[in-house]
Steps between C-alpha positions, in 0.01 A plus 500: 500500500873350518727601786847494441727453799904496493668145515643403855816385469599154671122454588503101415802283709621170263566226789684125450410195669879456580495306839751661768808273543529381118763300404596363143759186495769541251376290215162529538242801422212596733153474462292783341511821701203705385426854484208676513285837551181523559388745191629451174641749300342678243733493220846304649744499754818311468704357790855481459644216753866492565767433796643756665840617394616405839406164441489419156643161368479362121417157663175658656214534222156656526279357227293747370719813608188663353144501594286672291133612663287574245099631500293219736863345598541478894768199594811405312760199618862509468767188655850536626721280323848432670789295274675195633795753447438757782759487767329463899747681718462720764283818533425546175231228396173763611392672164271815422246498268399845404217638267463804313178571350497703153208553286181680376359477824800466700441799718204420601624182656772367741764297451466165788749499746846310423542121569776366677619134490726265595743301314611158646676180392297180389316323806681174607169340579324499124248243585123652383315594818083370607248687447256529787120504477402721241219787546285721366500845622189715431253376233553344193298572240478363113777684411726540780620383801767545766684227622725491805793267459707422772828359442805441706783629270540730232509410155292475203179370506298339221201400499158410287145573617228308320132591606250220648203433211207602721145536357543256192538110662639362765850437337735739702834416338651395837687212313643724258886514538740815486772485268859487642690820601690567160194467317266807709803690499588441121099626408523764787462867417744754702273636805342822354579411168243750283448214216 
């Protein structure tokens, strides 16, 4: 025997990781904010992203504008990309990102709530910042693990993780050497890139 109920509207929330007090630098693009609900839908929802009318600027892009959740999809990442052209000047460097969700499913799901950011000129200081002692937080496993990075400015961070050969001989590769900067970020993939 099947029971068929009605759908309840709004019943799953979409949420971003968007940290409170973001701020973009003119010229520069943020890292991956990433959205995500905890059930996926069962045909598609779409997520339009835009700025507010109030404070829309061409020099301000959000790349996707779309995110498409599709059957067994639950995160998406879009960036915030702002020109060397956008003016700094007084009150009017906070922006609104707001999201409307259309869809198949679209009902049955809400739309996350909007971000807001801040728009500021270039950093006088643009020396790369340390990096503390780096952690693990929970367990790592085979296939994942967490990793707490402290740093003591923001910026972009790349990096390459290379696993210690355990079980086969006693070579560990602790001699091995990283390739420079340009070259991990040349062969890096974007951060919840779904290659």
């Amino acid at each position: 025997m099947v029971e068929v109920v009605a759908k309840k509207n709004g019943k799953y929330q979409f949420a971003t990781n968007a940290p409170a007090g973001l701020n973009v630098p003119k010229g520069t693009y943020s890292a991956d904010v990433t959205v995500s609900v905890s059930n996926a839908p069962f045909a598609d929802v779409t997520l339009d992203l835009a700025l507010s009318t109030a404070t829309a600027d061409a020099n301000v892009v959000i790349s996707p504008n779309q995110l498409v959740f599709e059957k067994d999809v639950t995160m998406k990442s879009f960036r915030i990309q702002v020109t060397a052209d956008y003016v700094v000047t007084g009150n009017t460097n906070t922006k609104v990102i707001e999201f409307t969700a259309t869809g198949t499913d679209s009902d049955v799901f809400t739309a996350p709530s909007n971000v807001s950011f801040t728009v500021s000129e270039q950093p006088a200081d643009t020396t790369a910042g340390t990096i503390s002692t780096i952690t693990t937080s929970g367990n790592c496993g085979q296939t994942t693990c967490t990793l707490d990075v402290p740093v003591n400015k923001v910026g972009m961070l790349y990096y390459a993780i290379s696993a210690k050969r355990v079980g086969i001989d006693t070579e560990d590769f602790t001699d091995a050497s990283c390739p420079d900067r340009a070259t991990i970020a040349a062969n890096a993939a974007l951060p919840s890139a779904t290659e």
